[in-house]
N, C-alpha and C positions, 0 to 999 in steps of 0.2 A: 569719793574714796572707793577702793574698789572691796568687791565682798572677800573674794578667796587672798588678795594678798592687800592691804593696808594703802601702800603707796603706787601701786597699781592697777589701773583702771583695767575692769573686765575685762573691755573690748580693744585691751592694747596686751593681753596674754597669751603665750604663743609658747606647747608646750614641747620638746624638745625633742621627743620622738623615742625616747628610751622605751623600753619594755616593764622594768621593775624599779621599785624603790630600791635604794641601796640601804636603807636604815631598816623598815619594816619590812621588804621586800614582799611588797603588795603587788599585783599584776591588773591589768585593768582599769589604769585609770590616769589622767594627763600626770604625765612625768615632766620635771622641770632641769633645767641646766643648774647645778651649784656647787660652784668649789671652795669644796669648804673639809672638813671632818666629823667626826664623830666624837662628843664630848664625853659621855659613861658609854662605854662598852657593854654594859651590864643591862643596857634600857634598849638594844636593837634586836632584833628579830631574833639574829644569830648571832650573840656575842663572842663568840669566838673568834669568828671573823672579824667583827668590827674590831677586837685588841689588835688583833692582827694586823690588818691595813684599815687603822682608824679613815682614811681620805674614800671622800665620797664625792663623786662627779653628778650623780640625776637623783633626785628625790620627789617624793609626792606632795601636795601643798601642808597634807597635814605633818609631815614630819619636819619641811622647813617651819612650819610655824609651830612646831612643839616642844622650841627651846632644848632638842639635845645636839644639836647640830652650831656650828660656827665657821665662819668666813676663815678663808685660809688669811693665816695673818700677812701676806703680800696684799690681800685686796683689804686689809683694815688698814695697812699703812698708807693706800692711795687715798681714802677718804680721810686720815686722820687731819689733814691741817684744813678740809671742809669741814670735818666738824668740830674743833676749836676755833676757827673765825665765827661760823654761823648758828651753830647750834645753841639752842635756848638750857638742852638738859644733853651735857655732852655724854652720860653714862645710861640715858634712852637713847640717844640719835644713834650710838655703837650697837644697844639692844636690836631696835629696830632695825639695822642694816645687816644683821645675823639673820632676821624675819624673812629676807627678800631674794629671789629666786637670780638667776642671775642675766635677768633681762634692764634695760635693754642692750643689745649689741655695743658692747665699748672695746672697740680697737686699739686704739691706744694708753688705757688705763682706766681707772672707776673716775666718773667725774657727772656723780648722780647732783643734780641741785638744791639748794635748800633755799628755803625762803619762809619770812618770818620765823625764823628760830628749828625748822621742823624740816625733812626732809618733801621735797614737793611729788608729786603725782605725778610716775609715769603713763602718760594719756596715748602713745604710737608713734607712728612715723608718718611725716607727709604722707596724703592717700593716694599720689601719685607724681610723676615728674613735674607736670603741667605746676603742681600745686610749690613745689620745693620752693623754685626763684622769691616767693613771697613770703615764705617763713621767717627772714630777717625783717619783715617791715612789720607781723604782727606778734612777734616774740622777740624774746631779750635776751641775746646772746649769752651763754653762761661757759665758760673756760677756767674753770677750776676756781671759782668767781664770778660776780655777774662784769662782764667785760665786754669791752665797744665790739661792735660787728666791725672788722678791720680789713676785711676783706673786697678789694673794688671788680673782680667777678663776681655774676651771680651763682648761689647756691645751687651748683648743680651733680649734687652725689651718683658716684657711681651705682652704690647702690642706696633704694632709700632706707637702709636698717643704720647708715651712715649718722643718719640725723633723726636724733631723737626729741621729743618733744614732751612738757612737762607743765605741769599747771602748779601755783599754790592753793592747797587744802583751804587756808586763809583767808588769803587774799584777792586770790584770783590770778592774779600776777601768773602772766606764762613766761616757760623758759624752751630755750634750745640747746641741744649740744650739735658738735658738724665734726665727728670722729673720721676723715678720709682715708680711703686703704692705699 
């Protein structure tokens, strides 16, 4: 598990490039990508602003994970039927996915995986081309579900932020996603 964000491993964290928090509006320190809002107005830096345009795009780790922040409800609709099929404790799996920065790169929708009841460990992306083609022989394909590698090309992303890669906390048990642009 990773220290700064729960289901993200350290060394698969990559922070966004903003300048400030949008909540505390802190300077100096990794900014992350998250679309989401502002829950009390009344708990950010400058509340006036936050009433004003509660939507917040970059935040610091301590303010996504300080519970006044929340997922735009578009991206809680995409995980909603992952987490009614899989999830052990479906009103922590929503907790937790309001905790999460909004890594990694998903193209075509959130389609984070879970395994064993819990959402799994984002661990990075292939470490390079050479390594992609093999990704489907030592992980297990996950498409909004854990589903067959269907695919009779090999895995070759145009980019590799394309294909993300995930462990279970649990089990061990790894997963893939293959998002192509």
């Amino acid at each position: 598990m990773g220290s700064v964000f729960r289901h993200v491993a350290d060394t698969a964290m990559y922070p966004c490039g903003g300048a400030q928090c949008h909540h505390c509006e802190r300077t100096g320190l990794p900014i992350y990508s998250y679309s989401g809002e502002i829950i009390d107005p009344s708990l950010a830096h400058n509340p006036v602003l936050a009433a004003e345009e509660p939507r917040i795009e970059e935040l610091c780790a301590d303010c996504i994970r300080g519970g006044n922040v929340r997922k735009s409800d578009s991206r809680v609709h995409q995980v909603s039927p992952t987490v009614t099929r899989f999830a052990a404790d479906r009103v922590r799996a929503v907790e937790e996915y309001h905790r999460l920065p909004d890594v990694p790169l998903f193209l075509q929708g959130e389609d984070w995986p879970m395994c064993c009841g819990e959402w799994c460990e984002f661990v990075g992306v292939p470490a390079s081309y050479a390594e992609s083609p093999g990704v489907p022989m030592s992980y297990n394909y996950w498409e909004h579900g854990p589903t067959e590698w269907r695919f009779t090309d090999q895995l070759l992303p145009e980019s590799l932020r394309e294909v993300s890669l995930f462990g279970c906390v649990r089990c061990g048990r790894r997963w893939f996603t293959w998002q192509m642009t």
